[in-house]
N, C-alpha and C positions, 0 to 999 in steps of 0.2 A: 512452674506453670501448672495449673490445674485442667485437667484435662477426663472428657467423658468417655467411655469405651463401652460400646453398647456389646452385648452379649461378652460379659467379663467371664463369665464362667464357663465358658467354652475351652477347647481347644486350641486355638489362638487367642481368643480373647485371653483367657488368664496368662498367659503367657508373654502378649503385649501390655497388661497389667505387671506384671512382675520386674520386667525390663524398666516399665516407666518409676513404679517406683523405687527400684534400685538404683535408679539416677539424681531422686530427690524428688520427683514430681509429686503435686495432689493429685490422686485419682479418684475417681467417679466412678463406680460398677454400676450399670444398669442390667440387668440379667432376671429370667426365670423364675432358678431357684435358688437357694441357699450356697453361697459358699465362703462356710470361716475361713478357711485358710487366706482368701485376701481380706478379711475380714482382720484377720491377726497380721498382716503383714502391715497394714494400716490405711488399705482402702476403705473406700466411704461405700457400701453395697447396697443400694437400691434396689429390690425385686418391685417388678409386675411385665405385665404384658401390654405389650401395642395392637393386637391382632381385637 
């Protein structure tokens, strides 16, 4: 399933990121700022802001 997770680089967010794709899923980061590490895990990281 491909699925979005808005603020991935958070505290929960990366963490409901890590879960999802350790199950198989596509994930989506939308988030801030930068973070390889789900970058390298094989999410797709999208930065900006909504505000």
């Amino acid at each position: 399933m491909k699925v979005l997770v808005t603020g991935g680089g958070g505290f929960l967010g990366s963490a409901i990121c890590r879960q999802l794709l350790a199950r198989g899923d596509e994930v989506v980061a939308y988030q801030r700022s930068a973070a390889e590490a789900l970058e390298k895990q094989g999410a797709l990281v999208v930065r900006g802001d909504i505000t």
